[in-house]
C-alpha positions in Angstrom: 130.4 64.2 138.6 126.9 63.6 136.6 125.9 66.9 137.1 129.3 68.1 135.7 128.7 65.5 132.6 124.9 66.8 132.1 126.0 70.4 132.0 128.6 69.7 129.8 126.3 67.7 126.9 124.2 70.5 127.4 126.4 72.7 126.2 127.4 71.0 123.6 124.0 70.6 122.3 123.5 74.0 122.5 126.6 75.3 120.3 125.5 72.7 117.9 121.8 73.9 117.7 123.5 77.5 116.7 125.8 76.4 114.1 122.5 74.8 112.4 120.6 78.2 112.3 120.4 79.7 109.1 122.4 82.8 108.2 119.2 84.8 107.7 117.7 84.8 111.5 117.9 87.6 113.9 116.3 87.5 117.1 116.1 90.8 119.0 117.3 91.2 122.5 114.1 91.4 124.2 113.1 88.4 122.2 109.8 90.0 121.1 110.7 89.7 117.7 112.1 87.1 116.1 112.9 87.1 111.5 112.8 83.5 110.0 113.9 82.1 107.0 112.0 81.8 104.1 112.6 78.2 102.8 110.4 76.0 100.8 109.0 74.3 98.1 108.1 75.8 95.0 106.4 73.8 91.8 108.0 75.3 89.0 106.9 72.8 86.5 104.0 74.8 86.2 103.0 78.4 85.2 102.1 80.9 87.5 98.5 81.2 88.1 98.1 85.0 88.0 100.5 87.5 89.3 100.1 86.8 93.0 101.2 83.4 92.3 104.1 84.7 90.3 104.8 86.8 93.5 104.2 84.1 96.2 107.4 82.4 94.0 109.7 84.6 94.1 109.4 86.0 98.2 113.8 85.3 99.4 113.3 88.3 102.5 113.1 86.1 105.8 109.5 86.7 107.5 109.3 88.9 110.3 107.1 87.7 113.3 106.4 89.9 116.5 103.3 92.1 117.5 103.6 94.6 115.6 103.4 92.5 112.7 100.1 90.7 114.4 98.9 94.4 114.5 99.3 94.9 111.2 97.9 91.8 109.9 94.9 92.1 111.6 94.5 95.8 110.7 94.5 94.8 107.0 92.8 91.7 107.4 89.9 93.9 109.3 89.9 96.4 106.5 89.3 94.6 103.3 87.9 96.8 101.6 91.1 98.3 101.9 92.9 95.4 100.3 90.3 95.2 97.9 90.9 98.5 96.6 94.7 98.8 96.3 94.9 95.1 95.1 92.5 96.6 92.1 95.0 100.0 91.7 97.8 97.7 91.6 96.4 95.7 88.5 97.9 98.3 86.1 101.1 98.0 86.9 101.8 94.8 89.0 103.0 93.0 86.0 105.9 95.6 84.9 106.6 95.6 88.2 107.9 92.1 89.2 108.9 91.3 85.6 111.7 94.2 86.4 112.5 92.7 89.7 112.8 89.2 88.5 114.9 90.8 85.8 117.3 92.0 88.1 116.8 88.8 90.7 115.3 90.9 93.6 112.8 89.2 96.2 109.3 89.9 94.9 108.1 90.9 97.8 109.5 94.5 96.6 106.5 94.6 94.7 104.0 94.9 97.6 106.0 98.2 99.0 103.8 100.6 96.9 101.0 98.7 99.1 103.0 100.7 102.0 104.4 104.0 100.6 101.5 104.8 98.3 98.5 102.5 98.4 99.3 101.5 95.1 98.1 105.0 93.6 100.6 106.9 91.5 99.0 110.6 92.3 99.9 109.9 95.8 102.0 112.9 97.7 102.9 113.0 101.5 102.9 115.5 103.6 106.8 115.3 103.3 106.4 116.1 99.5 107.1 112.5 98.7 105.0 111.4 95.2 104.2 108.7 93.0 103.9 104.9 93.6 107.6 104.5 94.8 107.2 107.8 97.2 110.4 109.8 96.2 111.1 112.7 97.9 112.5 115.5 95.4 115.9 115.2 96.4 116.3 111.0 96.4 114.1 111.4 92.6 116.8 113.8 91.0 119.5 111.6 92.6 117.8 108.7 90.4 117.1 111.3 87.2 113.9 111.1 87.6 112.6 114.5 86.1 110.2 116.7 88.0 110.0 120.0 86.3 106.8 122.3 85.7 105.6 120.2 82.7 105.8 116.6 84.3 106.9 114.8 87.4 108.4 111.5 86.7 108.3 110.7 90.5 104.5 109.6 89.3 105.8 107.7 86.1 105.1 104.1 86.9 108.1 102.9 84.7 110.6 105.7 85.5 109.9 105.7 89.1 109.7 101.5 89.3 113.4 101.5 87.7 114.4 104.3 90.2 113.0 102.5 93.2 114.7 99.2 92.2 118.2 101.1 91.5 118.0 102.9 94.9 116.5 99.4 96.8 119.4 97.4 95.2 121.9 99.5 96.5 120.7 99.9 99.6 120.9 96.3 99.8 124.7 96.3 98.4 125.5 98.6 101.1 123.5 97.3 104.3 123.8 93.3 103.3 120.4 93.1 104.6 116.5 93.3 103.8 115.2 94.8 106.6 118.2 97.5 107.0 117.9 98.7 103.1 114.3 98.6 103.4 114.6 101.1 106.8 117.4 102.9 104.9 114.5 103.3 102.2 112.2 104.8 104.5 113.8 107.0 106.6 117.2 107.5 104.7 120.6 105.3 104.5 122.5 107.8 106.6 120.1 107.8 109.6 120.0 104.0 109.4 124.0 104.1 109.7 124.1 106.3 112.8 121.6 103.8 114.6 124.0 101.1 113.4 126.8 103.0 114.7 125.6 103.8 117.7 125.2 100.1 118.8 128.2 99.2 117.9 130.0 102.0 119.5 127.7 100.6 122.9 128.4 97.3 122.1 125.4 95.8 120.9 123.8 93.9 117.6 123.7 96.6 114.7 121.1 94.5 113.1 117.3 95.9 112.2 116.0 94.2 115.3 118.6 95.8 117.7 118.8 99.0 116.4 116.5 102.1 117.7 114.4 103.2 114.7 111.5 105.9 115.1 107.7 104.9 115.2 107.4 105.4 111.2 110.4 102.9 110.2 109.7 100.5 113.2 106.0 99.8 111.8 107.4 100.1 108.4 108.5 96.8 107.5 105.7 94.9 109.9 103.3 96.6 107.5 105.0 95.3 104.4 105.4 91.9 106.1 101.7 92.1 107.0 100.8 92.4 103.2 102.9 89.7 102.1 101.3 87.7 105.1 97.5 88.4 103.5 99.0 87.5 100.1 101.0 84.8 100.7 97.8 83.2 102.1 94.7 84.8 101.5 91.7 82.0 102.4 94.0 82.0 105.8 92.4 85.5 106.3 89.4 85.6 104.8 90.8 88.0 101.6 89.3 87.2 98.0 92.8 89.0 96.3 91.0 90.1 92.5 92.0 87.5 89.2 94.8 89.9 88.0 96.6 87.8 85.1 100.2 86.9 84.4 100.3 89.4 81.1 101.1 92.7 80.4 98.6 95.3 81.1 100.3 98.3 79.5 102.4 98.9 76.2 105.1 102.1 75.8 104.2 104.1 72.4 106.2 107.3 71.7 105.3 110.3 70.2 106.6 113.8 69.0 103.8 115.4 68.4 101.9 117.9 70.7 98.9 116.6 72.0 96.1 117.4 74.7 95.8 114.7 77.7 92.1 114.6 76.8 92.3 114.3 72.9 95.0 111.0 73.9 92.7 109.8 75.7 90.2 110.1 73.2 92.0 108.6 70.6 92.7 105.5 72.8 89.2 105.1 73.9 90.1 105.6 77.5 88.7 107.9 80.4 90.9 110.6 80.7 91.1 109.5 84.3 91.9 106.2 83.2 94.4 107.0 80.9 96.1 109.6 83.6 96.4 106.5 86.1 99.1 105.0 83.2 100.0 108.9 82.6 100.9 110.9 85.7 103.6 112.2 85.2 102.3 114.9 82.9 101.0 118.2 84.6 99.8 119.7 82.2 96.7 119.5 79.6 98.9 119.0 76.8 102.1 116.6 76.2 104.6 118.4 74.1 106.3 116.3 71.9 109.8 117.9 72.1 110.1 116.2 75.5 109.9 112.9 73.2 106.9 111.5 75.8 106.9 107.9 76.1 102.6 107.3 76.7 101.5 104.2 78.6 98.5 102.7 77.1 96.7 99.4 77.9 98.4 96.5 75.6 94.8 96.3 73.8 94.4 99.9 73.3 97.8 100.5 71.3 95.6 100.0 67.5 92.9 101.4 68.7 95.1 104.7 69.7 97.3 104.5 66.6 94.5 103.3 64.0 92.6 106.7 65.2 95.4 108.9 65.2 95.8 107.9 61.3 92.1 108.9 60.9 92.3 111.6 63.0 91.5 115.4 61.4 91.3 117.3 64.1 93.6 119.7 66.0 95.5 117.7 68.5 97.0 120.3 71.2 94.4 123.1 71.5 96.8 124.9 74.0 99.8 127.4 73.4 102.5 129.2 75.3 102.1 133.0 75.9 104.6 134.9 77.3 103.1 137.8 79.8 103.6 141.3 78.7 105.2 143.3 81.8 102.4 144.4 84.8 100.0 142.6 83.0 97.3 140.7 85.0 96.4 137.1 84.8 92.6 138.4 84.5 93.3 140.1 81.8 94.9 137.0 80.2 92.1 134.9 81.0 89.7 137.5 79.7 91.9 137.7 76.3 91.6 134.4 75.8 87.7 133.7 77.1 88.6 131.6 79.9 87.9 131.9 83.5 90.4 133.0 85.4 90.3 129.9 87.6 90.5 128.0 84.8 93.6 129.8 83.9 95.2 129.0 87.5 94.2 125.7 87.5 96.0 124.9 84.3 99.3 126.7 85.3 99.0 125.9 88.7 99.3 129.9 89.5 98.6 131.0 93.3 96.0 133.4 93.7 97.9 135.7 95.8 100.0 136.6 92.6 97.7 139.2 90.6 100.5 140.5 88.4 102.0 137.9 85.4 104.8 135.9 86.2 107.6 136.4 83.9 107.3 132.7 82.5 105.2 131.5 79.7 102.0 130.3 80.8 99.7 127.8 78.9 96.2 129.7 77.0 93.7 128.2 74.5 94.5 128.1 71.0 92.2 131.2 69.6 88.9 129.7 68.0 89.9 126.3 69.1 87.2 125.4 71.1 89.7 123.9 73.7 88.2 124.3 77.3 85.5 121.9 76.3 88.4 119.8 74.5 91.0 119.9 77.5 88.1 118.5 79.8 86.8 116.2 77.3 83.2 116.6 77.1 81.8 113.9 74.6 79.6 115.3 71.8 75.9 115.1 72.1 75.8 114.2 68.4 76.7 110.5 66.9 79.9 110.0 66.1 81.0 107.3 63.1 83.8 105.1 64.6 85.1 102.3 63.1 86.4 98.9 64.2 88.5 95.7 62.5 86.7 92.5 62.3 88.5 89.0 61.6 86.3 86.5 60.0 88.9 83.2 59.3 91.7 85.5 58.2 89.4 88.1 55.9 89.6 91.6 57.5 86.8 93.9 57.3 86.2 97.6 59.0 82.9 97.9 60.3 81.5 101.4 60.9 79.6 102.0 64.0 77.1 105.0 64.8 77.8 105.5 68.2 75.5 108.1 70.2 75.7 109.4 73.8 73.5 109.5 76.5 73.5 111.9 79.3 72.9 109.8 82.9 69.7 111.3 84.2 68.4 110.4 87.9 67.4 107.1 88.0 69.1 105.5 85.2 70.3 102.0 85.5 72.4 99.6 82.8 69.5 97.8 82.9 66.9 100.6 81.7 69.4 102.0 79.1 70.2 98.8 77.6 66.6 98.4 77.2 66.5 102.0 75.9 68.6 101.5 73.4 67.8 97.7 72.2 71.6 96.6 73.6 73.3 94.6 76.7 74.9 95.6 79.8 77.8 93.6 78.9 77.7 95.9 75.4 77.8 98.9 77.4 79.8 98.2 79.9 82.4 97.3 77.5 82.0 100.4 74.8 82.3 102.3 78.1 85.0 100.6 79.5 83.4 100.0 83.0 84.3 97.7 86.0 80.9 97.8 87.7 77.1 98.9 87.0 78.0 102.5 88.7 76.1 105.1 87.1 76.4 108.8 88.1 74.3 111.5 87.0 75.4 113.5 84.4 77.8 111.1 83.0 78.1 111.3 79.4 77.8 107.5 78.0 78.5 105.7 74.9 75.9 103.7 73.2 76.1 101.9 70.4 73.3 102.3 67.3 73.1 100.6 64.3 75.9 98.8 62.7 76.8 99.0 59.3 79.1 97.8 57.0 82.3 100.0 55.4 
């Protein structure tokens, strides 16, 4: 009869210990995995640190523990270098990022996926044709209106393709009721995810993520994106210095409707053109036409540099044009018409060079007497150039004019030995040439500042 009693308080004990699990845990059949919740303490009587710590507040999907997360998390954690480097790609656009999910109430840990899909690089294609931060495949980017024709692909426009990817997440989410299914529906497609679903229920099993038979992609998929959020939830933990990135914009929108070159944008802003094509990848070409009414993305302190130049600015600013093929004729031809290389010609039109006749579409050619193959790759004059610059001195503005030379990186340059050179700082230079490190490479055309002179 005491046995009978014992069994029976057991079993009570039991049934309560389930009704006091929260709604958000899973535990998989073979017990290998097991998703917690995500409760706890937040100080929000305080501002976020930097953006991590604005991320760290806002993580709602339960963690994930099981060995492929351990796998993960000590791939990551033995590759920082790795981290290192998408944690700095990420600093461009982290801050749109979760301000738009926080907008729309979504768990912040949405923002490390482009960690997973694209390393946090927005030129990033698959093998599967998926591109941009957010990895959309054609179809799935037209679905969301994001535009991919022959002059741009928004699939690689940070802010297009981040409202996208939050549109298609937040409905996937609507649909599934669950993290983990909406973020396997997002990487191997919602109606794949249903058939697993379906098939477990038609066996008579749990049609949850941890039940359901995914392939080897989606099964690592979210223990990789749990594995991030594991290294940034607590970085000292793993031995991960995560770089300052602050709580502030980085970028500003400024639309134009003018033509204008990539390079002669970047120009104007005082930006790399590689730089500025990290905020600008959508655009395939050498030139933005301004009848597409382009929105640019420049960094928030760049936007009166760019438009106080543009003002000033005298010279042409598209130095392409449209040419429409005259029937049988050859692309060298073109190319010879227009005193480019033919390469050069492909490149720019992204032309095979198995097709020897013209297409019958326009193609993109220099402006005649233009100068615009040095202009489209943005070679910096050899000779000074005057720029100017605002100065506040307790509320009196004043442009100053600065002669600003360039220097051509010979073999065995340093920072050091220019700054010298020139009677300057590294800091100075580093700064007029916008640079993250001392990295010099040879050849590199760099800016040095001469003598300054009042305007």
């Amino acid at each position: 009869m005491k046995c009978l009693r014992l069994l029976i308080l057991l079993i009570v004990a039991a049934l309560a210990g389930c009704a006091s699990t929260p709604s958000k845990h899973y535990v998989q059949q073979d017990t290998s995995y097991i998703a917690t919740d995500t409760s706890r303490t937040i100080d929000l009587t305080t501002p976020p640190k930097d953006m991590w710590d604005r991320i760290r507040r806002g993580f709602a999907i339960p963690n994930l523990h099981g060995p492929l997360v351990d796998k993960w998390t000590n791939y990551y954690t033995s590759h920082p270098d790795q981290i290192q480097t998408m944690a700095e790609r990420a600093r461009k656009y982290l801050y749109y990022i979760v301000d738009q999910i926080n907008q729309r109430g979504m768990p912040t840990e949405l923002a490390l996926l482009p960690f997973v899909e694209s390393s946090y690089d927005p030129k990033a294609l698959s093998r599967a044709n998926a591109s941009g931060l957010w990895q959309f495949i054609p179809s799935t980017g037209l679905h969301y209106n994001l535009q991919q024709t022959w002059w741009r692909d928004q699939r690689r426009d940070p802010v297009a393709s981040t409202q996208a990817a939050l549109d298609y997440l937040n409905y996937l989410y609507n649909l599934q009721g669950d993290w983990y299914l909406a973020l396997a529906s997002y990487n191997m497609g919602e109606g794949a995810v249903a058939a697993a679903m379906q098939a477990n229920t038609n066996a008579g099993l749990p049609a949850t993520y941890l039940a359901i038979k995914l392939p080897d992609e989606t099964r690592n998929y979210v223990p990789k994106l749990q594995a991030i959020k594991n290294i940034i939830a607590h970085p000292a933990r793993y031995g991960i210095t995560l770089p300052y990135i602050s709580n502030t914009p980085y970028f500003k929108m400024v639309r134009k409707s003018r033509n204008m070159d990539v390079a002669v944008a970047a120009r104007l802003a005082d930006m790399s053109v590689e730089d500025f094509k990290s905020l600008n990848a959508s655009f395939n070409r050498p030139v933005i036409r301004g009848d597409h009414d382009p929105v640019l993305l420049l960094p928030a302190n760049k936007v009166d540099i760019f438009n106080a130049n543009l003002e000033a600015y005298k010279g042409r600013l598209s130095s392409w044009e449209l040419y429409q093929p005259r029937k049988g004729q050859s692309y060298a031809s073109i190319a010879r018409q227009y005193g480019i290389s033919l390469s050069k010609l492909r490149a720019v039109n992204s032309l095979t060079t198995s097709r020897s006749p013209a297409a019958a579409h326009a193609i993109l050619v220099p402006v005649e007497g233009s100068g615009s193959v040095q202009l489209a790759s943005y070679e910096v004059p050899s000779a000074d150039v005057p720029r100017t610059r605002t100065v506040s001195y307790g509320g009196r503005v004043e442009r100053h004019r600065i002669n600003v030379r360039t220097h051509t990186v010979q073999h065995g340059d340093t920072l050091y030995s220019l700054a010298k050179r020139y009677d300057t700082t590294v800091e100075k230079l580093r700064k007029l040439n916008n640079m993250r490190d001392n990295t010099l490479s040879t050849g590199e055309h760099l800016r040095v500042p001469g003598t300054q002179v009042h305007g």
